[in-house]
PDB file of N, CA, C and O in Angstrom:
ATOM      1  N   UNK A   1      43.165 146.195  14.447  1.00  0.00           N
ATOM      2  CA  UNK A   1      44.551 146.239  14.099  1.00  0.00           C
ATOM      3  C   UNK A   1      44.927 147.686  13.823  1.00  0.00           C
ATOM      4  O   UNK A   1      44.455 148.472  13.001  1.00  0.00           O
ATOM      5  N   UNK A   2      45.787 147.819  14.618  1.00  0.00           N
ATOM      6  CA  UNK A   2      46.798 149.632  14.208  1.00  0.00           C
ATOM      7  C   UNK A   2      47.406 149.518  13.151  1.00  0.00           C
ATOM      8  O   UNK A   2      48.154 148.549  13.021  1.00  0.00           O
ATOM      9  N   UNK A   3      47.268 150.454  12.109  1.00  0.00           N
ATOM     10  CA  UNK A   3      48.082 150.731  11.040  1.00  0.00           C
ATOM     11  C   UNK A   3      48.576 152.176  10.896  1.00  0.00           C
ATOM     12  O   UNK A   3      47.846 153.121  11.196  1.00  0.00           O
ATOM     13  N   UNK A   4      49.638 152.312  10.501  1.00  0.00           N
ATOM     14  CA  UNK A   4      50.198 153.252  10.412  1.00  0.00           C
ATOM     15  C   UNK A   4      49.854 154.170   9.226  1.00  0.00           C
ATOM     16  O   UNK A   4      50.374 153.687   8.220  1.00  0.00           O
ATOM     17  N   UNK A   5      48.926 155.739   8.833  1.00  0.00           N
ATOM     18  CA  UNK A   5      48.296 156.505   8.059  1.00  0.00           C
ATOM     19  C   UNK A   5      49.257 156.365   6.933  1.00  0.00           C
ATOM     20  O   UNK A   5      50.418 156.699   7.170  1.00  0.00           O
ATOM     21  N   UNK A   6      48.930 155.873   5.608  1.00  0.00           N
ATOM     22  CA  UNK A   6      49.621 156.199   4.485  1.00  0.00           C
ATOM     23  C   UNK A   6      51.098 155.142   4.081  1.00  0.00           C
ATOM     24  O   UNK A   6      51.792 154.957   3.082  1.00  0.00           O
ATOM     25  N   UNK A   7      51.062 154.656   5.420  1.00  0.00           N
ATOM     26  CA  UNK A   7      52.124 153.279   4.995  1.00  0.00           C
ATOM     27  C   UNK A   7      51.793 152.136   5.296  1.00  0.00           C
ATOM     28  O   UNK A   7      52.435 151.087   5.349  1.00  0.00           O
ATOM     29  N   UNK A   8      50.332 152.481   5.575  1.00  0.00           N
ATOM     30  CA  UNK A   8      50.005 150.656   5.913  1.00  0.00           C
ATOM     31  C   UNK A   8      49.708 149.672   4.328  1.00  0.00           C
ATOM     32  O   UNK A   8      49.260 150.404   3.445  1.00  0.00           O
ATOM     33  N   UNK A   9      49.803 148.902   4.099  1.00  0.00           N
ATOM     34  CA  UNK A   9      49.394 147.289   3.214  1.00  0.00           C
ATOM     35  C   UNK A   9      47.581 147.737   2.897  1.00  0.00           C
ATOM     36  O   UNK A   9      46.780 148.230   3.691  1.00  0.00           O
ATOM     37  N   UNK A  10      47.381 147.339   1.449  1.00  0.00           N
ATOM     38  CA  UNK A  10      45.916 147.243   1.629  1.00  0.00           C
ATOM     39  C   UNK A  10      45.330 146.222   1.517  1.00  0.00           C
ATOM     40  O   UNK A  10      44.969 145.633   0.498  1.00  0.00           O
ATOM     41  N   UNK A  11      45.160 145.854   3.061  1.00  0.00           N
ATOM     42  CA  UNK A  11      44.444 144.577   3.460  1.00  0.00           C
ATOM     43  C   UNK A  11      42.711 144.590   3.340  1.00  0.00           C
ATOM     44  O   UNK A  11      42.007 145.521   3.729  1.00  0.00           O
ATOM     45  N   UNK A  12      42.198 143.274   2.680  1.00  0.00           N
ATOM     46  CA  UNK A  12      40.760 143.501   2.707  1.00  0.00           C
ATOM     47  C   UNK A  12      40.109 143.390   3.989  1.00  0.00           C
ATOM     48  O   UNK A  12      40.518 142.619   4.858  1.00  0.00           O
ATOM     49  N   UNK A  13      39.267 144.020   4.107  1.00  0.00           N
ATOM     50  CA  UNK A  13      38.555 144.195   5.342  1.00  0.00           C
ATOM     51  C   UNK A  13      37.767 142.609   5.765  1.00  0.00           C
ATOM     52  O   UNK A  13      37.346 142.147   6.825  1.00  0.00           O
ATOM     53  N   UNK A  14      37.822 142.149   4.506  1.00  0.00           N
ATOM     54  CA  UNK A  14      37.459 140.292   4.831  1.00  0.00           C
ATOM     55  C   UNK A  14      38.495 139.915   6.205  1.00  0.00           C
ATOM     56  O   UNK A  14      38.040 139.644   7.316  1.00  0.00           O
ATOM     57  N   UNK A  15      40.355 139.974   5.785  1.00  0.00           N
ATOM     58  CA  UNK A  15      40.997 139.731   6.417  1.00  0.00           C
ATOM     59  C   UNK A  15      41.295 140.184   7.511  1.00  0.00           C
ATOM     60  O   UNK A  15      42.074 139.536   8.209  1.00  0.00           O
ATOM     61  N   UNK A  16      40.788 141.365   7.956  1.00  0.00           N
ATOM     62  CA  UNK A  16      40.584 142.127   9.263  1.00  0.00           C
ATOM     63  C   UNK A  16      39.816 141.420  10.219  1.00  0.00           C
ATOM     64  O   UNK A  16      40.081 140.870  11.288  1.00  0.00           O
ATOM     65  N   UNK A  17      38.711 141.595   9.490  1.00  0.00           N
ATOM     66  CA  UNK A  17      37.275 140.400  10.527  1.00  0.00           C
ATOM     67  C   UNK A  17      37.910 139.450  10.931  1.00  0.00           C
ATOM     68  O   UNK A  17      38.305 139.352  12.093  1.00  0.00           O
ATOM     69  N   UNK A  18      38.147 138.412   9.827  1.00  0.00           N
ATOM     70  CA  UNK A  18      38.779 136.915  10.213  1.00  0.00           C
ATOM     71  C   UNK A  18      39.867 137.296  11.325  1.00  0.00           C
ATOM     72  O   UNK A  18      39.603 136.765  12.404  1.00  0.00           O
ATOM     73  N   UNK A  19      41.064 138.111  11.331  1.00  0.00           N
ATOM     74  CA  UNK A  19      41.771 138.166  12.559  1.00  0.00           C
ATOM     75  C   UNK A  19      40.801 138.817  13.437  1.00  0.00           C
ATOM     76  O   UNK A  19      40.855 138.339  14.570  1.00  0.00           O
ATOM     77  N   UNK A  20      39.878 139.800  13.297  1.00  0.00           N
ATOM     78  CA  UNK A  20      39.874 140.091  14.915  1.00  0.00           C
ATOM     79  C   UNK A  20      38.512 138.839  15.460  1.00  0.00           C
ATOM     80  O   UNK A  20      38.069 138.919  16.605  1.00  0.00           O
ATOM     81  N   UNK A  21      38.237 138.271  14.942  1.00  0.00           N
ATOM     82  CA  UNK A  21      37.485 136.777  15.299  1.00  0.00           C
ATOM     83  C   UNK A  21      38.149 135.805  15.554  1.00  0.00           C
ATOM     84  O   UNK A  21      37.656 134.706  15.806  1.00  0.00           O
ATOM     85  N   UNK A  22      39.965 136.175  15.520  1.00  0.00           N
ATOM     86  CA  UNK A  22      40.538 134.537  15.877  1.00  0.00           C
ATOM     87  C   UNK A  22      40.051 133.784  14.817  1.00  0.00           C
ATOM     88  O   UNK A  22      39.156 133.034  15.205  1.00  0.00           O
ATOM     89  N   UNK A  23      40.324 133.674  13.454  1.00  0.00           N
ATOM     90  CA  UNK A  23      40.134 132.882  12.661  1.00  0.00           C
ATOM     91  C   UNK A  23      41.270 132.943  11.672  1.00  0.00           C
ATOM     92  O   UNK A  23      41.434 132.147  10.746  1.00  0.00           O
ATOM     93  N   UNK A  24      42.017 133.944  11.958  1.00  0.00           N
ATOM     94  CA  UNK A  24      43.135 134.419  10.985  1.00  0.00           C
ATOM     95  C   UNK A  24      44.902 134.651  11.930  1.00  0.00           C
ATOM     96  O   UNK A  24      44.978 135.149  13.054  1.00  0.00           O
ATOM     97  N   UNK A  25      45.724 134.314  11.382  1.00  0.00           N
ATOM     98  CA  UNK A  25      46.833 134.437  12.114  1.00  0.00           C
ATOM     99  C   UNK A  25      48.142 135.051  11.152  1.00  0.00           C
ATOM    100  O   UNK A  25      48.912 134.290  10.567  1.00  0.00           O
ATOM    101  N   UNK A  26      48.269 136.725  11.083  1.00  0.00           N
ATOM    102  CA  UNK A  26      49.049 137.287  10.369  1.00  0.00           C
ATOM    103  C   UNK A  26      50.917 136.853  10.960  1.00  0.00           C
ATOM    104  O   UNK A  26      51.375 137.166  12.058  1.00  0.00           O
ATOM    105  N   UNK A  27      51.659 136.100   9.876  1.00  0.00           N
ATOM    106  CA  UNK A  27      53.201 135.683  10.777  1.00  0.00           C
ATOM    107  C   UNK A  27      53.651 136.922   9.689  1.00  0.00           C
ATOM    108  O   UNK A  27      53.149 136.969   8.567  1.00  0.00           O
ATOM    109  N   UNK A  28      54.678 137.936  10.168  1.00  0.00           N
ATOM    110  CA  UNK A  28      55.044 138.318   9.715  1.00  0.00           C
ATOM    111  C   UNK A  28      57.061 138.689   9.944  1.00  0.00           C
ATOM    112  O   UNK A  28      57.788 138.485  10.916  1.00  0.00           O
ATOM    113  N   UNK A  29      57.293 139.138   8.897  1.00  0.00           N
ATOM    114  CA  UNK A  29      58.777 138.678   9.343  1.00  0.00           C
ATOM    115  C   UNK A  29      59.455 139.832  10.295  1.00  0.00           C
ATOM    116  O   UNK A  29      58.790 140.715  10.838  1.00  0.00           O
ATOM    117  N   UNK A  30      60.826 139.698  10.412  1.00  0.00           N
ATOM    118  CA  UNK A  30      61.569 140.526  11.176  1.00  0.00           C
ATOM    119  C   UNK A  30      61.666 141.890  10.971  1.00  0.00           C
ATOM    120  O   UNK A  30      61.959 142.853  11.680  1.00  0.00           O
ATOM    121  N   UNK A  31      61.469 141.789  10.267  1.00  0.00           N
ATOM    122  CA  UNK A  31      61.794 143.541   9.450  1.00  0.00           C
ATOM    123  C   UNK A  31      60.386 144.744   9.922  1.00  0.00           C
ATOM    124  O   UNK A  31      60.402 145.974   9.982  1.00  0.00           O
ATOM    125  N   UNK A  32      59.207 143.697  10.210  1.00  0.00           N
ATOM    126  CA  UNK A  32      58.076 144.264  10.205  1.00  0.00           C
ATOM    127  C   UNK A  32      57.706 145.515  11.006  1.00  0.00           C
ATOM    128  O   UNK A  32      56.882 146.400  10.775  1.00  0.00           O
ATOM    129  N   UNK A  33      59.006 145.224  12.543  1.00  0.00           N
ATOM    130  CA  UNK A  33      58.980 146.325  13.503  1.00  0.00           C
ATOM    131  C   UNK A  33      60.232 147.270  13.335  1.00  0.00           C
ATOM    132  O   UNK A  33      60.469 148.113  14.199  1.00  0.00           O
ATOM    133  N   UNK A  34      61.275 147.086  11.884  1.00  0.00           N
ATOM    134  CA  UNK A  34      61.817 148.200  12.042  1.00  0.00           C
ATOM    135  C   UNK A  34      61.414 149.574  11.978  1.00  0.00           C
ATOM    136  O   UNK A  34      61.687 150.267  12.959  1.00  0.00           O
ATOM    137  N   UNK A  35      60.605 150.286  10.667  1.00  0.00           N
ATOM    138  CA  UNK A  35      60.019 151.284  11.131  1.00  0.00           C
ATOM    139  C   UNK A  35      59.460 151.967  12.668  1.00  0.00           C
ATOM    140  O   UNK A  35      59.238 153.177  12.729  1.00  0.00           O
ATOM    141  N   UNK A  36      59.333 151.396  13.440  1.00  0.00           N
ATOM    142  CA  UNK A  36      59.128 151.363  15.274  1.00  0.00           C
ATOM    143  C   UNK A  36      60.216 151.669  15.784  1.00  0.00           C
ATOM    144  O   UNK A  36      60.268 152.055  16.952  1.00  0.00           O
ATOM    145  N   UNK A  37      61.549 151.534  14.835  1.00  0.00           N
ATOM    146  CA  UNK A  37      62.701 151.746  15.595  1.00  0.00           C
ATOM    147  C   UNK A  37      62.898 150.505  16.520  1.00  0.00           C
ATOM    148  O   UNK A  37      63.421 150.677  17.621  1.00  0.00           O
ATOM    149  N   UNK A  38      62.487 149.211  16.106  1.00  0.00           N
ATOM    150  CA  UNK A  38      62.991 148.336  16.508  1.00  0.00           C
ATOM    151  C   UNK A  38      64.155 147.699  15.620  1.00  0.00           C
ATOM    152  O   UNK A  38      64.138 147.962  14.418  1.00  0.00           O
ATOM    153  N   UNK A  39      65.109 146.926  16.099  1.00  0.00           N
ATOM    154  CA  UNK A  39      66.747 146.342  15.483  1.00  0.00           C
ATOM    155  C   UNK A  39      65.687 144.797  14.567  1.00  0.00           C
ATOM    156  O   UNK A  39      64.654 144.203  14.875  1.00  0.00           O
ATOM    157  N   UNK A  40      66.552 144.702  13.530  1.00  0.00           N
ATOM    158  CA  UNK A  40      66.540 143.676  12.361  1.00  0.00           C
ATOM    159  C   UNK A  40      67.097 142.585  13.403  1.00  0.00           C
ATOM    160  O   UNK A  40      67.362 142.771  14.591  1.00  0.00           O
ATOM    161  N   UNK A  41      67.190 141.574  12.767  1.00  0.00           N
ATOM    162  CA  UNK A  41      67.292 140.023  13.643  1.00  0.00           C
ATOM    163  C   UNK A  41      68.646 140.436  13.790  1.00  0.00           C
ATOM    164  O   UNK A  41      68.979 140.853  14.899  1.00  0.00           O
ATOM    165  N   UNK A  42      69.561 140.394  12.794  1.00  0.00           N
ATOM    166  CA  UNK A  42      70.991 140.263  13.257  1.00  0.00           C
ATOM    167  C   UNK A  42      71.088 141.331  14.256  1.00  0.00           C
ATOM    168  O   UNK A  42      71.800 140.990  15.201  1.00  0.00           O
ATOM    169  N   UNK A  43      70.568 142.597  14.363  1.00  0.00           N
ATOM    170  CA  UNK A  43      70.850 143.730  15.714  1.00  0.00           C
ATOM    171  C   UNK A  43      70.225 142.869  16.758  1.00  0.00           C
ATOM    172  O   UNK A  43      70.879 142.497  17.733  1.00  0.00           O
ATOM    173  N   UNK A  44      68.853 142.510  16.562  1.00  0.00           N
ATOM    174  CA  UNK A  44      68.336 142.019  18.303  1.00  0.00           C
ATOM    175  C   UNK A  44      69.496 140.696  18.575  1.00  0.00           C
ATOM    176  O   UNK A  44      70.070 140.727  19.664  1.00  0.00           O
ATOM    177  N   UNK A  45      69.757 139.833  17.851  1.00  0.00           N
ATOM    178  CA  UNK A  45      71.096 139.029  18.457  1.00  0.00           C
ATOM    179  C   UNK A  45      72.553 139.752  18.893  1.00  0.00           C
ATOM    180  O   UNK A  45      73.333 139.369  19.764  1.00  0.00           O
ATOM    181  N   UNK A  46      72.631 140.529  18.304  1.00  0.00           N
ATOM    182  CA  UNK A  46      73.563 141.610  18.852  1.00  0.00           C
ATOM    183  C   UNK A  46      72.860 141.721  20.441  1.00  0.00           C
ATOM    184  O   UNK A  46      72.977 140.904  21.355  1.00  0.00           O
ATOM    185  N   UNK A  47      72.256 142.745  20.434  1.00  0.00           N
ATOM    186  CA  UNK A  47      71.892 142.746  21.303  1.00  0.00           C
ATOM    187  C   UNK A  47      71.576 141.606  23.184  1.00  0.00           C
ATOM    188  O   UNK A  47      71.655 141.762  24.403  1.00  0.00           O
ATOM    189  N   UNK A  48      71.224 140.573  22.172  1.00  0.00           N
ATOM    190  CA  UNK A  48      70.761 139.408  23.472  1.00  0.00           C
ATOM    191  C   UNK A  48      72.481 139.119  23.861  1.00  0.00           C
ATOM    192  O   UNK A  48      72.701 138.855  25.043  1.00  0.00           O
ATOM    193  N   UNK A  49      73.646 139.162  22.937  1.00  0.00           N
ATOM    194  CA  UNK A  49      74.803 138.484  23.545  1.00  0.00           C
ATOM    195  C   UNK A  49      75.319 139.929  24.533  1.00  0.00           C
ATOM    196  O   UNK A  49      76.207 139.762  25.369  1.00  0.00           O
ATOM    197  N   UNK A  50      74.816 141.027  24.384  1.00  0.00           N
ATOM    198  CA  UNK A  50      75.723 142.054  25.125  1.00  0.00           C
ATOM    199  C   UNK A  50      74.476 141.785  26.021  1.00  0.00           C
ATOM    200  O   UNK A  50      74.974 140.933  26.756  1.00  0.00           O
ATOM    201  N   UNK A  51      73.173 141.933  26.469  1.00  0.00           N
ATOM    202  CA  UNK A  51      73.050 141.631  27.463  1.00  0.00           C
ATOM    203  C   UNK A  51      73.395 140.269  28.346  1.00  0.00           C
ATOM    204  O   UNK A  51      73.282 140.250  29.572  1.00  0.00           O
ATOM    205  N   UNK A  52      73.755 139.331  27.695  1.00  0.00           N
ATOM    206  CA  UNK A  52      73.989 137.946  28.496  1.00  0.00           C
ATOM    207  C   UNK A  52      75.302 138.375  28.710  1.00  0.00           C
ATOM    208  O   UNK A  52      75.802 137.663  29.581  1.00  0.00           O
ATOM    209  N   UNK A  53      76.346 139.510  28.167  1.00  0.00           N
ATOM    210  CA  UNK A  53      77.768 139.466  28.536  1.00  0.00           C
ATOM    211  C   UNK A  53      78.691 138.461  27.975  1.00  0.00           C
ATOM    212  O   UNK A  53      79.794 138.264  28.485  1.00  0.00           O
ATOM    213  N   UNK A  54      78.271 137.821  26.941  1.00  0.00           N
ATOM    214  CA  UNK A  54      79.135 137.109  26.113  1.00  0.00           C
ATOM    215  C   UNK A  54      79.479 137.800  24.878  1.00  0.00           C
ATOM    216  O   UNK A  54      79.153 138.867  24.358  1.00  0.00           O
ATOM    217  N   UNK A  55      80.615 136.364  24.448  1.00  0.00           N
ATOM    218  CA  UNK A  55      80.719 136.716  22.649  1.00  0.00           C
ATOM    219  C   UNK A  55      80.122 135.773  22.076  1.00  0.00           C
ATOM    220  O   UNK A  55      79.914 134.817  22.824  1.00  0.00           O
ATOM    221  N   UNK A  56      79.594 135.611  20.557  1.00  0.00           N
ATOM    222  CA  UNK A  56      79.394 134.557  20.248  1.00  0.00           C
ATOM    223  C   UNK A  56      80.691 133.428  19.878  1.00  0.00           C
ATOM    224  O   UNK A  56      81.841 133.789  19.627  1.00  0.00           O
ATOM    225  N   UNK A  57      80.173 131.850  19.910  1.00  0.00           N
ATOM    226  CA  UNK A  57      81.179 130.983  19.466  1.00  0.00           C
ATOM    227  C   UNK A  57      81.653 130.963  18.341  1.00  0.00           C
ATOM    228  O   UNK A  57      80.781 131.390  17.583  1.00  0.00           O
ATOM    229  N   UNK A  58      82.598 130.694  17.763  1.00  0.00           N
ATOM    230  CA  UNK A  58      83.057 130.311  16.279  1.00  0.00           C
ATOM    231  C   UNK A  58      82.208 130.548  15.101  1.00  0.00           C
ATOM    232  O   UNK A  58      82.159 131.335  14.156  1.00  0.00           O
ATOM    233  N   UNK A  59      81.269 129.083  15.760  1.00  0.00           N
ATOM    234  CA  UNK A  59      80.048 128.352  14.831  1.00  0.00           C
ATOM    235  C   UNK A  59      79.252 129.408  14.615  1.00  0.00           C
ATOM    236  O   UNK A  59      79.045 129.832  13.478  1.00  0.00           O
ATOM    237  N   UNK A  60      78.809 129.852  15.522  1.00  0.00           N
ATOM    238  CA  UNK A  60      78.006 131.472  15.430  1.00  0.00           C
ATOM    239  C   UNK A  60      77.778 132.029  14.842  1.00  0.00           C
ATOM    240  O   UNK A  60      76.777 132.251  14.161  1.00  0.00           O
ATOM    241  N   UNK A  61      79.339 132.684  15.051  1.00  0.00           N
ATOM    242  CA  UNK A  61      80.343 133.683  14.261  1.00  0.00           C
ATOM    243  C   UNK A  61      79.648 133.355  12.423  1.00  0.00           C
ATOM    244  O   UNK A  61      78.941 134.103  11.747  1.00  0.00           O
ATOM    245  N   UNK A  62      80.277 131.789  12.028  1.00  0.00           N
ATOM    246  CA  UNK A  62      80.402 131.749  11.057  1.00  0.00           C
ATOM    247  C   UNK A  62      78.883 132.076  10.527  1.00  0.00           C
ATOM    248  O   UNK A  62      78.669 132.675   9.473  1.00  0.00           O
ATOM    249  N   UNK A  63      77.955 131.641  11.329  1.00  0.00           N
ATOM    250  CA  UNK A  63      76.294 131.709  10.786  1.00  0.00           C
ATOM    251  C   UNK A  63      76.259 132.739  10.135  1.00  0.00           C
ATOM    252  O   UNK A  63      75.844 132.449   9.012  1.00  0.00           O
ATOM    253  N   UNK A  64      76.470 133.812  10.219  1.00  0.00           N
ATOM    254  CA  UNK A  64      76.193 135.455   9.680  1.00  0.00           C
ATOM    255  C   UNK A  64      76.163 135.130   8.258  1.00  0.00           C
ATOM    256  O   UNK A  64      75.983 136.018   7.425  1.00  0.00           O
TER     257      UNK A  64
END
């Protein structure tokens, strides 16, 4: 697993093994790839409606 020098989590090296053996399955949330300069959930949905070329519906709308 890549971690980033000085901002990574201190994970025990127990939990390292277990994932890289496929015995462990890290879910982590949305936010996890902003530092990467990747967009938060509400930007990547931004995003998916300007590439599909829509707006969202109402109902949508109201989700936010």
């Amino acid at each position: 697993m890549k971690f980033i020098p000085g901002k990574a989590p201190d994970i025990p090296r127990k939990l390292i093994e277990a994932q890289e053996n496929d015995n462990l399955l890290f879910f982590c949330g949305a936010g996890i790839s902003y530092p990467a300069g990747l967009p938060l959930f509400a930007g990547l949905v931004e995003k998916v409606y300007e590439e599909l070329a829509t707006d969202p519906s109402e109902p949508e709308k109201k989700g936010n």
